[in-house]
N, C-alpha and C positions, 0 to 999 in steps of 0.2 A: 586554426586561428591562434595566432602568438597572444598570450597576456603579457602586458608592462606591466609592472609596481608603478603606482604613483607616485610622485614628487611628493615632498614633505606638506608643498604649499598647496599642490591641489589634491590629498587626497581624504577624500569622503570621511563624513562620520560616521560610525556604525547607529543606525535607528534605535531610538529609547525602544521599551518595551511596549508602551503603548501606539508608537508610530507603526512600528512589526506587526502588532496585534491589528492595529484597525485597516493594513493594506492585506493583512492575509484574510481576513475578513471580508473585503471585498469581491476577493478570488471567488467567493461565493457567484456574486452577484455577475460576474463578466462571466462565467460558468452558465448562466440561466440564460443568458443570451442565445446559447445555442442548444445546452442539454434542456429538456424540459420533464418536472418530475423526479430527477434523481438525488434530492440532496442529500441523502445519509452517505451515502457513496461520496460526494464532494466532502462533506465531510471528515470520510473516513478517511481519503488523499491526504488530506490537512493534518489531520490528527497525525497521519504513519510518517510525512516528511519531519514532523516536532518531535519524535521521538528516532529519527533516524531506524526508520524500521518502512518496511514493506506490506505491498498490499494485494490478497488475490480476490480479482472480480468476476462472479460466478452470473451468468445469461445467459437465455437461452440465446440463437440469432439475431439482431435485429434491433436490442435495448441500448444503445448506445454506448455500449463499453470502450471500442475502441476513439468514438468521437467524444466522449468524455474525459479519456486523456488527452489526446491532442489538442484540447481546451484548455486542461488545465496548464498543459505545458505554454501555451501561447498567451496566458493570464500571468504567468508567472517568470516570464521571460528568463526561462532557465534553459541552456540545451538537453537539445531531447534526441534521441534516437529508439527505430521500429523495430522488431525484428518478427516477421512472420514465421513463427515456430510450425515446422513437418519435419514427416518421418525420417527425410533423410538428413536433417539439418546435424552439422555435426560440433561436438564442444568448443572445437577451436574456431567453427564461423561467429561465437558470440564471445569467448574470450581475445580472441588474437589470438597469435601463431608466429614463428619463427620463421623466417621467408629470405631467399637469396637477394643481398641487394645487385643486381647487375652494375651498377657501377663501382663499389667498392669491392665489388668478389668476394663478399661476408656475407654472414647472417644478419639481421637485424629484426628487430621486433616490430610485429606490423596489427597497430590496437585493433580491437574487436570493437563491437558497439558497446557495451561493455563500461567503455571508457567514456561515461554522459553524464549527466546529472538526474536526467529521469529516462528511465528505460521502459519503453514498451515491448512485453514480450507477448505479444499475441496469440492467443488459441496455442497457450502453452501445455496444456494437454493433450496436443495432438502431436508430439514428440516422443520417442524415445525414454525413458526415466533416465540411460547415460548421459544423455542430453541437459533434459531437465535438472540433473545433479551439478551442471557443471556450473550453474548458478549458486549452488549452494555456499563457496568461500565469499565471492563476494557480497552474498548478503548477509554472511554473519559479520566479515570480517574488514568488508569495505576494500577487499585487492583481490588481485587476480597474480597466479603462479601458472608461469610458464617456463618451460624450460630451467624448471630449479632456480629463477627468481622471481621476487616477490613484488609486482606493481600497485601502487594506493592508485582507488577510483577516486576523483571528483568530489569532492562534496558542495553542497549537500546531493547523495545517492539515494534512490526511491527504485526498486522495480517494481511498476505496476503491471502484474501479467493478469491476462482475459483470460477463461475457458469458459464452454461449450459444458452443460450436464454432461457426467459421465454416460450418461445412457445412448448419448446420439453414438453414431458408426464412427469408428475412426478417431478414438478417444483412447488415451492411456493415462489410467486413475494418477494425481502424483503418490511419492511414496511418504510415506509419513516425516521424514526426515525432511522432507522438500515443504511440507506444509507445516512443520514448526517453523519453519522460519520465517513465515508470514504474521506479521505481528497482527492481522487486521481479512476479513475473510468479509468480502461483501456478495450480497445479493442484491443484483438487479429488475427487479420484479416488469412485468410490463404494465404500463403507466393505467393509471385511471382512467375513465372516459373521457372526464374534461381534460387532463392529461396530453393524452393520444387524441382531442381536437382541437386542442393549441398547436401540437405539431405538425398537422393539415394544416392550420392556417395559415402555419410561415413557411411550407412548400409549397401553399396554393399563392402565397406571395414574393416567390421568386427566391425563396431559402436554397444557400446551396452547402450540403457539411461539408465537402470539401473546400470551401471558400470559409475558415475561420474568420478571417481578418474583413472579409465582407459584412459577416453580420455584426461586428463591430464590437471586438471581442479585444484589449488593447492589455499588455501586460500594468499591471497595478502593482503587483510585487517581484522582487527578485529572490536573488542567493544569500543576499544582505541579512533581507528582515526572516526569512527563514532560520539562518544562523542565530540570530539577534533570540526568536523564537524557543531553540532549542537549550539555549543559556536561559532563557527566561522557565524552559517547562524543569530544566534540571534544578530550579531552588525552589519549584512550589510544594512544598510541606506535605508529608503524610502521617498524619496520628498516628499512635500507636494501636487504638482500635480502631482504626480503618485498615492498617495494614493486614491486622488480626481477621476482618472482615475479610479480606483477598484470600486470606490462606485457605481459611474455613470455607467458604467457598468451593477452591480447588481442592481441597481434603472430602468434602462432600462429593467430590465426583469420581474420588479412588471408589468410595465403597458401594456407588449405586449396581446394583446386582442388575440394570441393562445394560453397563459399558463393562466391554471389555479394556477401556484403555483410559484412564482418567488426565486430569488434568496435571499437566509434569510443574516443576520450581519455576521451568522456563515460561511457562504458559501463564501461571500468578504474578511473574515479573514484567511479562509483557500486557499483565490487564492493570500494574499496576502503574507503566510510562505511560501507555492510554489514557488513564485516569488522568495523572498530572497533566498530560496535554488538552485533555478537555477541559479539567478545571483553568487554565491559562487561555484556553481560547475564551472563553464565561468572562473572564476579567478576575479569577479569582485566583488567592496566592497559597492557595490550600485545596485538598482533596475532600469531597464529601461522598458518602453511599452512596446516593443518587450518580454521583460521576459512573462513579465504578458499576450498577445496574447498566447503566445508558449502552457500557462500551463491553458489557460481558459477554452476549450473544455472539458480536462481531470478532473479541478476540478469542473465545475459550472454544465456540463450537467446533470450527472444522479440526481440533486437535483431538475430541473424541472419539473415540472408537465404540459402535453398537456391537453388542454381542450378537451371535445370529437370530438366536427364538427373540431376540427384540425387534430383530429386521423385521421377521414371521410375522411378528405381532403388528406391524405398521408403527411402528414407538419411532419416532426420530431422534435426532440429537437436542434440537430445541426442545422437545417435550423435556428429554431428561434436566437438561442444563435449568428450565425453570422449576421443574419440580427441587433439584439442587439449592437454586438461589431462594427459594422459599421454606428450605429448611434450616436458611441459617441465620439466626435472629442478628435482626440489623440495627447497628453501633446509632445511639442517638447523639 
């Protein structure tokens, strides 16, 4: 699809802050239409597009991970592209490649999916880690390099990839390099009783998930008030002892004698755009603790590493990360 610039005379205003604010807010709610149960996870989408960062969502089979993005995408009328991540899938199927044009007798550059606004990389631990890497420029750096030159994705850019526990068959762990750069690490729990009998109800009443637009799921926001968002999370205020708060924190997680692997500069930097963006979704134009509690689990854990006698021990990562955040006295 070609984009025009607009005319002088008709082209759009960018949405105030609070117009941004109250349509991304929404996204909540045309989301519930068809997820039912998951909002830390919608949430978290929210939070990772406002700070231009990415998000990995961890289920078992069957929790809605994939049909929760394809919501969000269809809420948010941004383009979206799939990609069903296996073993054989290779780096150049999701960046693009270099490919004969037959009518000009050239090469030319032929985009990957890659080239979207919100990318679904599904059951992306069932890939290769060469694979999985090849994701890694573009989500630090917003382009993809092919052929020794360097193409800009889309913005606003979000990969939201699914896996599968590492425990099922046919799983390969990512590597640590591939999971710092996930600003945002969710878990999809299976739903509640009453949960899991709401969504009986609207399959015993003709629900269909492949039919988004049936269940009456209608975009509220776009690429605008997201942009609009991200200018709005980049001037909300961080105290000097809040920020002080972040670090200590992440300093608390070098020296816990169950991680082998604490928490890096990148890891306090990314709990601290979180922060900002939750305080901005709140309606507030500053950071407080509480932000930063809210959003730690989801950004700090999957970047720990347990030592083994902690594995032995059944210790997890949450255990450590709260015993962490409860050692460090919090800024009034």
């Amino acid at each position: 699809m070609t984009e025009h610039s607009p005319t002088p005379d008709t082209a759009p205003t960018a949405p105030d802050q609070d117009e941004a604010r109250a349509r991304l807010t929404a996204v909540r709610a045309e989301v519930a239409k068809v997820v039912v149960g998951q909002d830390a996870a919608v949430s978290g989408l929210l939070v990772a597009l406002l700070c231009r960062g990415h998000v990995l969502m961890e289920g078992v089979p069957g929790v809605a991970k994939t049909l929760l993005v394809r919501t969000l995408a269809g809420a948010l009328a941004v383009d979206t592209k799939r990609v069903q991540f296996t073993p054989d899938l290779m780096p150049g199927d999701i960046t693009g490649s270099m490919v004969i044009d037959s009518h000009a007798g050239e090469l030319s550059f032929r985009e990957g999916p890659l080239f979207t606004n919100l990318l679904l990389a599904d059951e992306i631990n069932r890939t290769p880690p060469k694979t999985q890497s090849a994701l890694l420029e573009a989500m630090e750096e917003g382009q993809v390099s092919v052929d020794g030159v360097s193409r800009q994705l889309p913005r606003p850019f979000l990969v939201a990839a699914t896996q599968n526990p590492v425990e099922y068959e046919g799983t390969y762990p990512l590597p640590e390099a591939q999971l710092d750069r996930f600003l945002l690490k969710v878990v999809l729990p299976v739903p509640e009783r009453e949960a899991e009998l709401e969504i009986l109800r609207r399959h015993s009443s003709g629900f269909d998930p492949r039919d988004i637009a049936g269940a009456g799921v209608r975009p509220v926001a776009g690429p605008a008030d997201i942009l609009a968002g991200q200018r709005g999370v980049a001037a909300v205020q961080v105290a000097p002892d809040v920020a002080g708060y972040i670090v200590d924190i992440a300093r608390a997680t070098r020296t816990s004698p169950s991680l082998s692997l604490g928490v890096s500069p990148r890891g306090a930097t990314a709990l601290l755009h979180a922060a900002r963006a939750w305080a901005w979704l709140s309606g507030r134009d500053f950071v407080t603790p509480d932000d930063v509690k809210v959003l730690a689990h989801a950004t700090l854990a999957h970047r720990l590493g347990l030592r083994a006698e902690a594995e032995l021990d059944g210790t997890d990562v949450h255990q450590v990360l709260a015993s962490a955040l409860g050692s460090v006295p919090v800024p009034r």
